[in-house]
C-alpha positions, -999 to 999 in steps of 0.1 A, spaced: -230 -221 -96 -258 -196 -94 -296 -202 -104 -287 -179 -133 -266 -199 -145 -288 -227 -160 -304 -216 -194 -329 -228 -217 -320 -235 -254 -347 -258 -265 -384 -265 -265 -406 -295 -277 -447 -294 -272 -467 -312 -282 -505 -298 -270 -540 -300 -277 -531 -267 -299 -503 -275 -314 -471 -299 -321 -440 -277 -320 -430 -245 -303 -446 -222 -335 -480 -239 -339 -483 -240 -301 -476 -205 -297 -494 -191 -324 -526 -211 -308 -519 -191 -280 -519 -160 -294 -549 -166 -315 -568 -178 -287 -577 -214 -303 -595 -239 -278 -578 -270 -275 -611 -284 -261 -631 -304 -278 -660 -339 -276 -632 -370 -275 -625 -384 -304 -603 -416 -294 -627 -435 -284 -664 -434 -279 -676 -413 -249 -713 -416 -254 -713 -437 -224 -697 -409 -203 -712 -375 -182 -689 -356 -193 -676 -364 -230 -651 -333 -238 -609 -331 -232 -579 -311 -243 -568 -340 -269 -539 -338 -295 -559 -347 -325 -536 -344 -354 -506 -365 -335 -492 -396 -357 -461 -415 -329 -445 -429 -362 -436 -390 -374 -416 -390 -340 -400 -422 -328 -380 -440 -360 -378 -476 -342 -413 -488 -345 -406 -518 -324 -406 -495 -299 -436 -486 -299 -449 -517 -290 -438 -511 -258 -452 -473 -252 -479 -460 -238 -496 -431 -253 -475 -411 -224 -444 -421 -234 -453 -417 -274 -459 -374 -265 -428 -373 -243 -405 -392 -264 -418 -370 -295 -415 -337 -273 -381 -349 -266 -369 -351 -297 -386 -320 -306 -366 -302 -281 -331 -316 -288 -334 -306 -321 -344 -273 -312 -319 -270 -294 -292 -279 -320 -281 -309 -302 -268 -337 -324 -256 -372 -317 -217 -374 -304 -212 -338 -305 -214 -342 -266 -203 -365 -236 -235 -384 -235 -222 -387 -193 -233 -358 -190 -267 -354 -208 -293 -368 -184 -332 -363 -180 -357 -356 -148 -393 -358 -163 -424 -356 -150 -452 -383 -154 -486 -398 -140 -498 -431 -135 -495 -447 -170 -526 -471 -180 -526 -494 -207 -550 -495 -234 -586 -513 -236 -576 -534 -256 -546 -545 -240 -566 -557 -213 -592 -572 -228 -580 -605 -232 -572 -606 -195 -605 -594 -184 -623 -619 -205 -603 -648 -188 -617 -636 -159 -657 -638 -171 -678 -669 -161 -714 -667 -175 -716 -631 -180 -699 -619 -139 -663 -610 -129 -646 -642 -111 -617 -626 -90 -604 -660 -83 -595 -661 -118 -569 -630 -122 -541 -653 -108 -544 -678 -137 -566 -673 -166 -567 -636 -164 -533 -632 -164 -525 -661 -190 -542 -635 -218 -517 -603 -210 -492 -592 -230 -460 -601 -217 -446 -567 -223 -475 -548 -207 -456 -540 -181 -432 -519 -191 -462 -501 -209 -478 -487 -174 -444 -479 -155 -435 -438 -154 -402 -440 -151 -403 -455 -193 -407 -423 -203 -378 -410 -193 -362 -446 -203 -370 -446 -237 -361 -411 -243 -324 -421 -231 -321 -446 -255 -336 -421 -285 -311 -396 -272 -281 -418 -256 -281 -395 -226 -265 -415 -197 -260 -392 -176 -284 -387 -141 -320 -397 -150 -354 -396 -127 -386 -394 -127 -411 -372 -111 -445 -386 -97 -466 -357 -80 -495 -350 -100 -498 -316 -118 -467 -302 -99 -440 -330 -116 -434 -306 -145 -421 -277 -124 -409 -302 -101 -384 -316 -128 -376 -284 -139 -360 -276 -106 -344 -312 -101 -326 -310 -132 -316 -273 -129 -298 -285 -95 -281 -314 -112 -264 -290 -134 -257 -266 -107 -243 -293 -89 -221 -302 -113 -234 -338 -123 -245 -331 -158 -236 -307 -190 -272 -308 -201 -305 -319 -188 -338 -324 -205 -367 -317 -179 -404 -314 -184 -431 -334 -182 -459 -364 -202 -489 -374 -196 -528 -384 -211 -553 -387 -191 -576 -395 -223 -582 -432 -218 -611 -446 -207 -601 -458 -165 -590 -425 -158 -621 -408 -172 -644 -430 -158 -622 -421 -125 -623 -381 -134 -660 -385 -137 -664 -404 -102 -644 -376 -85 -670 -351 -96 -648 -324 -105 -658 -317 -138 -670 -294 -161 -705 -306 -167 -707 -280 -200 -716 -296 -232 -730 -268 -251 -700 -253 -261 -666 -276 -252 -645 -247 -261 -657 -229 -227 -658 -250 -205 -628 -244 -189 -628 -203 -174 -600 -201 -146 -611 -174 -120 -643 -164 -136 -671 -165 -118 -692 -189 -140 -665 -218 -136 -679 -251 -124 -650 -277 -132 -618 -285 -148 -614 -305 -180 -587 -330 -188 -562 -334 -215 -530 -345 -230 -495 -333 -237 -460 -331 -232 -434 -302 -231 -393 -310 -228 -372 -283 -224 -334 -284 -226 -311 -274 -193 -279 -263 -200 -248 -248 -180 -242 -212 -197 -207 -220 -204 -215 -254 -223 -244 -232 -239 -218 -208 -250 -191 -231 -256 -216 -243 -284 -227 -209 -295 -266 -223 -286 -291 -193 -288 -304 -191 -248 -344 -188 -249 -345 -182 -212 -324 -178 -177 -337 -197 -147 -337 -172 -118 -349 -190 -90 -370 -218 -79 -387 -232 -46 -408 -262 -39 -428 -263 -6 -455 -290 12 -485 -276 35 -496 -306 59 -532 -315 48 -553 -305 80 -528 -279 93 -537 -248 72 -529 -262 35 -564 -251 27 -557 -212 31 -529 -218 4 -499 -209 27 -476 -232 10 -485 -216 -21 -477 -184 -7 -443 -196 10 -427 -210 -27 -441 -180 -47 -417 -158 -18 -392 -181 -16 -386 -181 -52 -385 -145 -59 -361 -141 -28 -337 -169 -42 -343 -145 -77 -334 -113 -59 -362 -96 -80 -391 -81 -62 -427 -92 -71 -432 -56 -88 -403 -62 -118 -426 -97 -126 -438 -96 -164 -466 -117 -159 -474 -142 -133 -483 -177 -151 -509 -196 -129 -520 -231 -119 -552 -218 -130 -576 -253 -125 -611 -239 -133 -624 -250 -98 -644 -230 -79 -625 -238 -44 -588 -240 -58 -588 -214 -80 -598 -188 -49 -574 -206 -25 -547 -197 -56 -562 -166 -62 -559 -150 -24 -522 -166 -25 -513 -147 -56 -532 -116 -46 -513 -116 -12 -475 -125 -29 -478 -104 -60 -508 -82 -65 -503 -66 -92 -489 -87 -114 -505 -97 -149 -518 -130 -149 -527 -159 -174 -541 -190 -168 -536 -216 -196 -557 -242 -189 -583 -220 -205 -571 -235 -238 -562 -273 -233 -572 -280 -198 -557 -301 -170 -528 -318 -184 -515 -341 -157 -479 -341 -150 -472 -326 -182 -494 -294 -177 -465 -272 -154 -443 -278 -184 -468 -273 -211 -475 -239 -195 -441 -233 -185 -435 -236 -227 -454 -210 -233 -435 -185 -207 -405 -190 -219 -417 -185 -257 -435 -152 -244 -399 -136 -238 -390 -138 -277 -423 -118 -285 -427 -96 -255 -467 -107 -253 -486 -122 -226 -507 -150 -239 -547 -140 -230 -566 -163 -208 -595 -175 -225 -634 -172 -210 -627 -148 -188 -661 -131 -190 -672 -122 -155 -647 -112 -127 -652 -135 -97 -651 -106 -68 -633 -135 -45 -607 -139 -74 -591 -102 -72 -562 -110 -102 -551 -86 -130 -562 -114 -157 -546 -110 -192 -581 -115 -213 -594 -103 -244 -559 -109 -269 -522 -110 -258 -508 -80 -237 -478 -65 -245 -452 -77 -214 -438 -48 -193 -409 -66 -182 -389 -103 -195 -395 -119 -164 -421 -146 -152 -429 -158 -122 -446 -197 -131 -467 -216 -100 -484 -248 -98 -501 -269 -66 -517 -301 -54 -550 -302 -31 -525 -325 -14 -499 -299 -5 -472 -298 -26 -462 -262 -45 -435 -252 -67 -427 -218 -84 -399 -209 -108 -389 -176 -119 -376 -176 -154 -360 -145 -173 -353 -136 -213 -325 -140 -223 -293 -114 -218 
């Protein structure tokens, strides 16, 4: 089975601009910030205090079986709500299909329980006012919920949307950072093509909104340190930059064979044309991007389409001074004159769910021939030389879109996606 034949019939989002594919992509086009001073908890305490957060998400609109959510983190609340966002979308219904051969590859980041989960077990630990290690063992871990657990693993995300969905079919999780979305995107498309599954629902959850991971965030020192205006803070390739910001979301998209999509008359948002994945050794010559480089070619080789017929080019786009030239050279040298949006701009670093997120909006750009804008993108960086898409959408030249995303660490991925016959 060729790469073209896997299509897309469904999406679910749920972003810092919107829950569902029309409020998500008309905050795209109406360039809304995402961005904003957290609101789940109090981050007075904190350097830096803003994040992409969804604001207006209620988990008991989305998942029926509110035992359930006893057991799930906030992660696994967006996914399993983007999930059933997508199947829906995609005029899926229960027992219409051999649930065999409905399985799921998502992508997901280390889950943390909440504060006041842990609480209780923390206090165990506490003689006259210090931290007593020795105490973890017994006392600490005589306050935890004895369902925690299953709370922090990332493969429960994809569990509990199975048992939503009763997909039995293959099922996996992706663990590598911001690349897991794309990653799971080409997983699932080569279960299909290999003849293990009907349908496959890839994408990606994550939050990176509780308190341990932005007390971590803040440590790395890789933030925004804006707080004037939270809305522009994040400005991929612009010359003011000086961080990323972090954020929340989900985005599920549903895989199909094109003759079970046509067997069930679906309406195909998108064709998948080609996709690579690719790892530069840290302390070899990662840092000059060549395994960026090597995935953008390899994809558009396995696409037969030549970097000129590319739409738009949708980038990784962190809002870092050092990665976003490494990404910016890479693109320049693979595809130079490509349009290019950066997404970020508008929710920020979404985890493992932020390739999928942006991914969303790529494959919703084909229905409306535009080019979402990237936001902030005031003053050209000279050392960034991209053809950014700023100012308001841009009508798209071509229905084709070549998607990247990459890890400091060395992984890369790039899928090239197509409208629809």
């Amino acid at each position: 089975m060729a790469a073209s034949d896997v299509v897309i019939t469904g999406i679910g989002v749920v972003s810092p601009i919107g829950i569902g594919r029309e409020p998500f992509w008309s905050g795209l086009c109406a360039g809304r910030s995402g961005i904003g001073r957290i609101g789940s908890f109090d981050p007075s305490w904190l350097p830096v205090q803003i994040a992409g957060e969804v604001r207006d998400f209620d988990p008991k609109l989305h998942i029926a079986n509110r035992k359930a959510l006893k057991v799930m983190c906030r992660d696994a609340q967006l996914g399993v709500a983007a999930a059933g966002l997508a199947y829906r979308d995609a005029g899926l219904s229960a027992g219409a299909d051999d649930p065999e051969r409905f399985g799921i590859v998502l992508g997901a980041d280390r889950n943390c329980t909440s504060m006041e989960d842990s609480e209780s077990t923390y206090r165990g630990c506490m003689v006259n006012q210090h931290f007593d290690f020795s105490r973890w063992g017994t006392a600490g871990m005589a306050g935890t919920f004895p369902l925690s657990f299953l709370k922090v693993l990332p493969n429960m995300i994809g569990s509990h949307i199975s048992i939503v969905l009763d997909a039995r079919g293959p099922n996996n999780t992706i663990h590598q950072a911001e690349v897991s979305g794309l990653l799971a995107v080409d997983e699932a498309a080569r279960v299909i093509q290999r003849g293990s599954a009907d349908v496959m629902l890839a994408g990606g959850a994550s939050s990176q909104l509780n308190p341990y991971d932005c007390i971590r965030h803040c440590v790395m020192g890789i933030l925004s340190r804006r707080r004037d205006d939270p809305a522009a803070a994040v400005r991929p390739f612009e010359a003011q930059r000086d961080g990323q910001v972090w954020g929340e979301g989900a985005a599920v998209m549903i895989l199909e064979s094109r003759r079970h999509a046509e067997a069930r008359s679906a309406t195909v948002l998108a064709r998948l044309l080609g996709s690579a994945v690719t790892y530069q050794c840290r302390g070899s010559n990662h840092m000059e991007g060549t395994g960026l480089r090597q995935a953008m070619r390899l994809a558009l080789r396995r696409a037969e389409l030549d970097a000129g017929r590319v739409g738009h080019l949708n980038a990784h786009g962190l809002s870092t001074i050092c990665d976003d030239r490494l990404e910016a050279q890479a693109i320049h040298d693979v595809a130079p004159a490509v349009p290019v949006t950066a997404l970020k701009s508008y929710f920020g670093n979404l985890g493992a769910a932020g390739s999928a997120v942006q991914m969303a909006a790529s494959v919703l750009s084909f229905g409306a021939a535009l080019i979402p804008p990237t936001l902030n993108y005031e003053q050209p960086d000279p050392s960034c030389p991209l053809e950014i898409v700023r100012g308001g959408p841009a009508r798209a030249s071509a229905a084709t879109a070549l998607l990247v995303s990459w890890t400091p660490i060395g992984q890369a991925a790039a899928i090239v996606l197509a409208g629809p016959d």
